[in-house]
matplotlib code that plots the C-alpha trace (Angstrom):
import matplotlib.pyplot as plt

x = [51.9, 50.9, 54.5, 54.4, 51.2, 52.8, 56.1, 54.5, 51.7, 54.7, 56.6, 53.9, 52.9, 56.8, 56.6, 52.9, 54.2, 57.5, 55.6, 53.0, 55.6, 57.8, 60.4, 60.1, 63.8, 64.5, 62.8, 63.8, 68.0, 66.9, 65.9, 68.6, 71.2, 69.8, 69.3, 72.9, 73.8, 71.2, 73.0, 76.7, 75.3, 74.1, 77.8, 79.1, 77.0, 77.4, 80.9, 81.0, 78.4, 80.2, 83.6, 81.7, 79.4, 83.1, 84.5, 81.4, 82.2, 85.7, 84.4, 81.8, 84.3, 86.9, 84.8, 84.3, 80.7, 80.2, 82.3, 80.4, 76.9, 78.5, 79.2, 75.6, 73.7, 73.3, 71.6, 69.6, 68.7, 67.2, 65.3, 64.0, 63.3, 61.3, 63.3, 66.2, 65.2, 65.2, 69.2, 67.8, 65.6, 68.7, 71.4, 68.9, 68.8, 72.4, 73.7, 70.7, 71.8, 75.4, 75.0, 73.4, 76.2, 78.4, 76.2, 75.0, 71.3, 70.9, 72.5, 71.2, 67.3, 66.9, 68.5, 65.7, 62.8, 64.2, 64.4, 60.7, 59.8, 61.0, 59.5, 56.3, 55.6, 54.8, 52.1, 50.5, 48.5, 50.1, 52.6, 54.1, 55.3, 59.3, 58.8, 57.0, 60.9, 62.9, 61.0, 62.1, 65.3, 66.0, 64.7, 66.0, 69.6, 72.7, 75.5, 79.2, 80.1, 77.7, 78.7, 75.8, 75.8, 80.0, 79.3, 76.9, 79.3, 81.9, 80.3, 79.0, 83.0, 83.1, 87.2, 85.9, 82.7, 83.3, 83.6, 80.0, 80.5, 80.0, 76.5, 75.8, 76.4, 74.8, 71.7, 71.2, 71.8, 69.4, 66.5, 67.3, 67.2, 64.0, 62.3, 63.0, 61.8, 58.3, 58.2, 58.6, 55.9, 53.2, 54.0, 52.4, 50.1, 48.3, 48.9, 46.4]
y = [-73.7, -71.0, -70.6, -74.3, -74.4, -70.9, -72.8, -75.9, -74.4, -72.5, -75.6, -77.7, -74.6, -74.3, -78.1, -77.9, -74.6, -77.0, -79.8, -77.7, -75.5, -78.9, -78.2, -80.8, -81.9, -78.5, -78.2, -81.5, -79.9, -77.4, -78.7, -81.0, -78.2, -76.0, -79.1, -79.2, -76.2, -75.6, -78.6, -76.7, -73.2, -75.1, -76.9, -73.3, -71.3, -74.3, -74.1, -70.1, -70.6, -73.4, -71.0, -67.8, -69.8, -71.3, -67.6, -66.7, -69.9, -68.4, -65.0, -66.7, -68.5, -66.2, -63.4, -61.1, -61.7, -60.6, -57.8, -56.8, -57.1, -55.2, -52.9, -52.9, -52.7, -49.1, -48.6, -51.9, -50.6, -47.3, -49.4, -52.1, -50.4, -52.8, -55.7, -54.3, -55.3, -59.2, -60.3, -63.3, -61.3, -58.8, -61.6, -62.7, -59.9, -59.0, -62.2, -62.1, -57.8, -59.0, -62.3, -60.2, -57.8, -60.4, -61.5, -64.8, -64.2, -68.2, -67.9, -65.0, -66.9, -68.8, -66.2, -63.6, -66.5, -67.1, -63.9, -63.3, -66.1, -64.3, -61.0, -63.1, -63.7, -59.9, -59.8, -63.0, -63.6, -59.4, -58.5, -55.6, -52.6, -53.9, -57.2, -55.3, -53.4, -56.9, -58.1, -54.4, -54.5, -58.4, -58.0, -54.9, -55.7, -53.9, -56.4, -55.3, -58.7, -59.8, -63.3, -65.0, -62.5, -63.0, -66.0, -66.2, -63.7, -66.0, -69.1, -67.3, -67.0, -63.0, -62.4, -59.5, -60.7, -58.1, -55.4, -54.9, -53.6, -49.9, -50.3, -52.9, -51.0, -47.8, -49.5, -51.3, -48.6, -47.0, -49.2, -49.9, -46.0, -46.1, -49.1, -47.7, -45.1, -46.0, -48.5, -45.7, -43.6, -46.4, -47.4, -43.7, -44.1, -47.0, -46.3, -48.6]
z = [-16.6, -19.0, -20.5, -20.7, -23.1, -24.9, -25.9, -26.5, -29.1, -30.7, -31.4, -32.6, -34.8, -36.2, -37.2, -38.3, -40.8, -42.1, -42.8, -45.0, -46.8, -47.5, -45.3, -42.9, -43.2, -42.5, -39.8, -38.2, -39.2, -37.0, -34.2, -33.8, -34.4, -31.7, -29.2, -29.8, -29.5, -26.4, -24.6, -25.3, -23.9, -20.9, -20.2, -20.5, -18.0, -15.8, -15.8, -15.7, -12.6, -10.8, -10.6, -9.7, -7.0, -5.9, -5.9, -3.6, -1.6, -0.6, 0.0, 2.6, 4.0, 4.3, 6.0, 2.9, 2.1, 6.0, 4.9, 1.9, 3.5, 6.4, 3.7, 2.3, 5.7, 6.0, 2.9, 2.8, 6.8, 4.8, 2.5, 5.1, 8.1, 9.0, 8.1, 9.9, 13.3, 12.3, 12.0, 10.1, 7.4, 7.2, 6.9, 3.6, 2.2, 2.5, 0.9, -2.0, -3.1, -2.7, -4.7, -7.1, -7.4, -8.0, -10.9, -9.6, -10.4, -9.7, -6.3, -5.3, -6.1, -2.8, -0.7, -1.9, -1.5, 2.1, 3.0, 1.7, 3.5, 7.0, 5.8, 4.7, 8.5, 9.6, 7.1, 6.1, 2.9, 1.8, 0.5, 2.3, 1.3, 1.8, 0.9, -2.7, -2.4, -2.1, -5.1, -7.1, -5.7, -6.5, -10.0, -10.8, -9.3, -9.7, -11.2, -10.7, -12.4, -14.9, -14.6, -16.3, -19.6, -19.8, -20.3, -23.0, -24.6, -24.4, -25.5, -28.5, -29.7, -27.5, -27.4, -24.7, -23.0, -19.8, -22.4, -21.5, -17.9, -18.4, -20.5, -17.4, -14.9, -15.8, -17.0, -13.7, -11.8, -13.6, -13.5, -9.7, -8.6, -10.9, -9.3, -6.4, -6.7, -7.7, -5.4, -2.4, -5.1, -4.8, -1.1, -0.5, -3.2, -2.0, 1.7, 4.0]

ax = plt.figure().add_subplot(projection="3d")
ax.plot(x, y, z, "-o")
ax.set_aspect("equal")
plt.show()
């Protein structure tokens, strides 16, 4: 609601500030240009998400994504001790980090409420200490394939939009091991 009121005041203000410097043609160019080009970035991510969600469709199906989160268990087991002893809150989580590594931030979105949902249940009305780690972990993800950015890239005329994968990849790493990190810091910290 707040954003809402932010992004509202801002416009009005932008159309308020034409209007009283004489550029209300401007102003009105301008808007239509970037609802334009708004409703073109839109058709593009869409497209971009519909073939990556399809790709992640086939690697459900096919018994990869069981594979991966296979893959992933040990260390999401260290990080969610807790968690670990619920197949259900583990599946969650497993398909929300690997959704994530795969780029698919909107994907990855319901798997990470669901699987807050189960963890929800232990500790109701608090947020616990891994459910606090979900949230870093989610937020702070790792992306192998940054799907969503590629895109943008590409839309905006990018002959390379993957070129980006190293400077991805280290920064993401990086602000995972961080967030991590203080996560496990404050869980101590502000121990019960």
């Amino acid at each position: 609601m707040t954003m809402a009121v932010i992004w509202t005041a801002m416009a009005v203000l932008s159309v308020l500030c034409g209007l009283a410097t004489g550029r209300g043609e401007q102003v009105a160019a301008a808007a239509v240009e970037g609802a334009g080009s708004a409703v073109e970035l839109c058709l593009a991510i869409a497209g971009m998400l519909c073939l990556w969600m399809g790709v992640m469709e086939v690697m459900r199906r096919s018994g990869l994504a069981d594979g991966l989160s296979l893959l992933l268990s040990p260390v999401l087991r260290l990080l969610f001790p807790k968690a670990a002893q619920d197949r259900e809150t583990m599946d969650c989580i497993c398909a929300n980090v690997s959704a994530n590594l795969l780029g698919l931030g909107n994907a990855a979105t319901p798997l990470g409420i669901q699987a807050a949902q189960l963890m929800s249940r232990s500790s109701p009305g608090r947020a616990s200490d891994e459910l606090c780690m979900l949230v870093v972990c989610n937020t702070a993800s790792i992306q192998l394939i940054p799907t969503t950015v590629a895109t943008v890239r590409a839309a905006a005329g990018s002959q390379a939009p993957f070129d980006i994968l190293p400077a991805v990849w280290l920064a993401s790493s990086l602000s995972v091991g961080v967030g991590i990190l203080v996560c496990k810091l404050l869980c101590r910290v502000w121990r019960d």
